[in-house]
N, C-alpha and C positions, 0 to 999 in steps of 0.2 A: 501600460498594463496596470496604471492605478499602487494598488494596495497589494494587488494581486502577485505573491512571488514563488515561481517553480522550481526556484533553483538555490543551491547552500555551499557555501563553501566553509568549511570546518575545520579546526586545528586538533586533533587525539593523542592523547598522551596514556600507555599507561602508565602504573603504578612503579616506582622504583622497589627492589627487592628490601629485606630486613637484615641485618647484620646477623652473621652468625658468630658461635662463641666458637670459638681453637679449642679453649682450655677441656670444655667438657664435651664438644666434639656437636653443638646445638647448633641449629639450623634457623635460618631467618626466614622469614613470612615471604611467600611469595607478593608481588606487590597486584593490586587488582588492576583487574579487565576494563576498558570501557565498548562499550554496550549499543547499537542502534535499533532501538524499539518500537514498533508501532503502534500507534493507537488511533481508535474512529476519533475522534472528535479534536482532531489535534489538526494545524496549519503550518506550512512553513513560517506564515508571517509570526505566529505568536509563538515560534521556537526563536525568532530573531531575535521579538522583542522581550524576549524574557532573559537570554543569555545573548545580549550585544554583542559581548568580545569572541563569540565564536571560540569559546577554548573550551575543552573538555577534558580532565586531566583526573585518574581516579587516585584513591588511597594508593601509601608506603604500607608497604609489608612491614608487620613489629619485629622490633631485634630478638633473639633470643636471648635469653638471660637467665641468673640460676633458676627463678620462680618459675619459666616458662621457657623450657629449652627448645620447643619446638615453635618459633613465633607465630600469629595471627597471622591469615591473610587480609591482603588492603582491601579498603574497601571498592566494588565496583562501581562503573559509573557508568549511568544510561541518558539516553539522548533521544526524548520521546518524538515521533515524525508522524506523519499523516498517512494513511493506510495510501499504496502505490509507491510508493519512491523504492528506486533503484539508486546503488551506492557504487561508485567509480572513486577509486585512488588518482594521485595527480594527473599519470598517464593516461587517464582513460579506460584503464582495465575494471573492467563492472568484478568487484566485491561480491554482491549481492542483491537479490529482489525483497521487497516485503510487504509482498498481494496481499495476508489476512491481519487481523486483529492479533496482536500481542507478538509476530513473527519476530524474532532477533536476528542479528547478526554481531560477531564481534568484530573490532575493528581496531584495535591496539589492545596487546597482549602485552601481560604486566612482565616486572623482569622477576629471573628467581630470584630468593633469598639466600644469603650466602650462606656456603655446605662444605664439605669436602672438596668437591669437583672445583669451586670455585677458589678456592685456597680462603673462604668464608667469609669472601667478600660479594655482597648483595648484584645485580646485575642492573641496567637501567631499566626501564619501559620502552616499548614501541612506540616510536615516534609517527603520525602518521597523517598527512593532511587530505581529506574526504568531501565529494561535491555529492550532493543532495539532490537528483534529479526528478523531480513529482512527474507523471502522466499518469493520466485519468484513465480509471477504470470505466467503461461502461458498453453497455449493451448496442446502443447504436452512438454512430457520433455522426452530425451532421454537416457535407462539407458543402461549402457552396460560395460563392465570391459577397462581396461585404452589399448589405442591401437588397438580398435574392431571398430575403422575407425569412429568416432560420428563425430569429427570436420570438417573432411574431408568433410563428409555429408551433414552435416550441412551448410558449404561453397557453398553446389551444389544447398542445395533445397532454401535455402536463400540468401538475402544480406547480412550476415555476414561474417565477415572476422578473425575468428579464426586464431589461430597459429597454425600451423602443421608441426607435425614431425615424424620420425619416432621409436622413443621412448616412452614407457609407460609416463603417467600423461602430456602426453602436455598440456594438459587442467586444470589449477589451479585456475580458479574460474570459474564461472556460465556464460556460453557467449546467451545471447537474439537474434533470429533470427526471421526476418518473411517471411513465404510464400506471396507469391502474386499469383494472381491467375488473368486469362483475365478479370473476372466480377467486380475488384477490390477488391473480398475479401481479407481480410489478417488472416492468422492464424499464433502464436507464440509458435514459438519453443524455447526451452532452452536445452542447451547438458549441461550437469552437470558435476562435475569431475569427472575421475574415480574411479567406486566400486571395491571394491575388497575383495578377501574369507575375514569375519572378521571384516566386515565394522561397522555393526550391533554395535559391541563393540569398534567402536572408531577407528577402522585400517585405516590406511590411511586417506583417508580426512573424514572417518567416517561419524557422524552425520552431518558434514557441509554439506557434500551431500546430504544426505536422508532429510533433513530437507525442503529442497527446491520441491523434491519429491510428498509431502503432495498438496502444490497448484494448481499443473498441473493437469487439466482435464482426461487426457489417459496418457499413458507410449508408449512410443515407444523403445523397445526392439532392441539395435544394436547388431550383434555378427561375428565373423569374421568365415568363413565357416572351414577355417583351423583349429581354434579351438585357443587357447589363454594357454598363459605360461607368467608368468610375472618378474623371472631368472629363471635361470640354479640352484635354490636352491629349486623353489616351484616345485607343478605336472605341470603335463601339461593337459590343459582341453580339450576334443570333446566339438566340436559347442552345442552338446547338455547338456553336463556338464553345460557349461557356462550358459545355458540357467534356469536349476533345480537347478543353485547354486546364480543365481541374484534373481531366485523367492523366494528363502530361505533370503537370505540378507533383502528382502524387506519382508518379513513375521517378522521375527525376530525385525526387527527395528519397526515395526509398521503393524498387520495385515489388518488396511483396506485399505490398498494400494494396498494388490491383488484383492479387488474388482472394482479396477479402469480398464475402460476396458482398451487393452491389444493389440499394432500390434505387428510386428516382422519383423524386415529388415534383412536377413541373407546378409552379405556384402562381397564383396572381389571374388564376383564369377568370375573374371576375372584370377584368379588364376586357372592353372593346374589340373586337376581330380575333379576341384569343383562340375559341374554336378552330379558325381555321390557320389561327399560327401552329395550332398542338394538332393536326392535319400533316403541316408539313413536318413539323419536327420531328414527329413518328413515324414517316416516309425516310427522313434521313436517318434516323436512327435502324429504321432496318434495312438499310442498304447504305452504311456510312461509308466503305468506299466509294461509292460514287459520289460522292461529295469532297475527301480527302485532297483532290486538286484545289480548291479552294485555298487551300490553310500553306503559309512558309513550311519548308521540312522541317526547321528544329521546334514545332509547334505540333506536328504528327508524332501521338502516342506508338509503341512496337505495337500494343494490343490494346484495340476499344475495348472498354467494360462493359461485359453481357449483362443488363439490368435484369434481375429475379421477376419485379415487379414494378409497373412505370403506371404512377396516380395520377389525375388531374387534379391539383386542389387549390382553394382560395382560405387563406390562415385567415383572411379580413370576414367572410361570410361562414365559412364554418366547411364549404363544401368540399365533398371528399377526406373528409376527418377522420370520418368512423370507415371508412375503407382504409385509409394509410394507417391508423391502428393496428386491423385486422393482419392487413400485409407484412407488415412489422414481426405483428406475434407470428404466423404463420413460417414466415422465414427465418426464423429465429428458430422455432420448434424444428423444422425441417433441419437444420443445420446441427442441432443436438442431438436429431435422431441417428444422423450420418456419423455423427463422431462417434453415440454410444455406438451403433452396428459395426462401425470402423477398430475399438477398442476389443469389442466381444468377439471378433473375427482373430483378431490379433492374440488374446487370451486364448480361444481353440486352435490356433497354430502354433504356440508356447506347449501346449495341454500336449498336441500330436506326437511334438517334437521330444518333447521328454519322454512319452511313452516308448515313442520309437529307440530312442536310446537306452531306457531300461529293460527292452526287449530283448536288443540286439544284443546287448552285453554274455559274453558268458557268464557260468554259476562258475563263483569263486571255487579254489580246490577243497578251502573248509568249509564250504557250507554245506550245513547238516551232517556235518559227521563231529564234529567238536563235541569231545564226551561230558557229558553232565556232570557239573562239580557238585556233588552234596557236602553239607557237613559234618 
């Protein structure tokens, strides 16, 4: 993965409490919070390298004393992160999300300052050790086996500037692109590393891939028409292998990822007999049972993924560009529209339901007879 790091593991302390006084009955500072902040422009790598030892420990609450019987609180302490990361305690249990700019979460809570309650002795901080898990937000993420032309692509339909080559895994961490579009929209693409048979259990860039997977709205399915071999040691896949073997990947790893809806770029058709390879691979895709004997059972997905929209394109000549654009946007719009219609249906059967309750209700016995108080 290079330089590139999705993950934190962190030490949280809060604040210890402030002494309180007995004599005059004063109360000690409670001790401060620490804090997980997010902000745009921020990296896991440059939260590493700025705070190495991983400790985040905030202010002591002040003592009381005769000058200030009620002590200061400690100071808080924040932990700025990259907009996406979700926060899990040692066990696993997700803390919290933080999708926007500036979202918080706290994460060790300071201790009181001694009082009465305590016999005016201050309390410690939360001790609390904290994993840092980044997945990328974006609008589409493109999955497809290592060398099935994603960065290429990626390069054509946005302004990113990917590495490319012509070797398996060029792509070793998560590259962000956006469309633009004449009306000024933008939509966000992310080409992921390469999956590969296995991934599910950790092969290859494994889970660091799929995990990024989860956040992205649609999938966009790249595959190379010639079909995909990744040495001279593995098989050698049909475009449509590729195709029942990335839906298996992504079942395996997590099945509600095939209910995200689903395009399909078939790429590279600038190559030789491809017309009548994307003939056939169209044939099997609308009738993939009949193909399904072909494949081992633990290689059969429960459920193919219905593609929305299935492009021919070549990343290398341009062809099919401004179509897989289009599809894009369209599918993406249709998909907002279902949610908002899905939300506004949901809001009028809220709206029904309380009317229906404040109907049904009987009139209290005082209402409207409760004599008017003047002064």
């Amino acid at each position: 993965y290079g330089n590139f790091i999705d993950n934190l593991r962190l030490f949280t302390k809060g604040g210890s409490g402030g002494m309180g006084y007995p004599r005059l009955g004063g109360e000690g500072g409670k001790g401060g919070d620490v804090w997980v902040v997010a902000h745009n422009r921020m990296t896991l790598k440059q939260l590493k390298d700025k705070y190495p030892q991983k400790r985040f420990v905030a202010g002591e609450g002040a003592n009381s004393r005769v000058s200030a019987l009620k002590g200061s609180k400690g100071k808080d302490c924040e932990i700025p992160v990259p907009v996406g990361i979700s926060v899990t305690d040692e066990n696993g249990k997700i803390i919290g999300e933080l999708n926007n700019e500036k979202d918080r979460i706290l994460v060790a809570e300071g201790g009181l300052g001694g009082k009465v309650l305590t016999n005016f002795l201050p309390l410690k901080g939360q001790k609390r050790v904290i994993h840092l898990d980044l997945k990328l937000i974006a609008d589409i993420g493109l999955v497809g086996f290592p060398n099935a032309g994603k960065s290429s692509l990626l390069s054509q339909i946005s302004h990113a500037k990917p590495a490319i080559a012509d070797y398996a895994f060029t792509t070793l961490k998560p590259e962000l692109g956006k469309i633009m579009y004449n009306d000024f929209k933008q939509i966000s693409v992310a080409d992921l590393p390469g999956l590969i048979e296995g991934a599910h259990m950790n092969k290859g860039m494994g889970h660091k891939f799929l995990k990024h997977v989860e956040r992205t709205k649609q999938l966009l399915f790249v595959v190379d028409i010639s079909g995909f071999q990744l040495s001279s040691q593995t098989q050698y896949r049909t475009a449509f292998e590729t195709i029942i073997l990335l839906t298996k990947e992504l079942e395996l790893y997590k099945e509600e990822l095939q209910t995200k809806p689903a395009l399909l770029a078939v790429n590279k058709m600038d190559l030789a007999n491809a017309q009548d390879k994307f003939r056939v691979l169209m044939n099997q895709l609308q009738n993939p049972k009949d193909f399904l004997h072909l494949f081992e059972k633990n290689m059969i997905p429960e459920r193919t993924i219905e593609f929305q929209h299935i492009i021919p394109i070549s990343a290398i000549t341009g062809e099919g560009i401004d179509e897989l654009k289009n599809c894009i946007r369209k599918s993406l719009d249709e998909h907002a529209n279902r949610e908002n219609d899905a939300y506004h249906k949901k809001q009028l059967l809220n709206l029904q339901i309380s009317n229906t309750i404040s109907y049904s209700e009987p009139p209290s016995k005082n209402a409207g007879t409760s004599p008017r108080m003047d002064n």
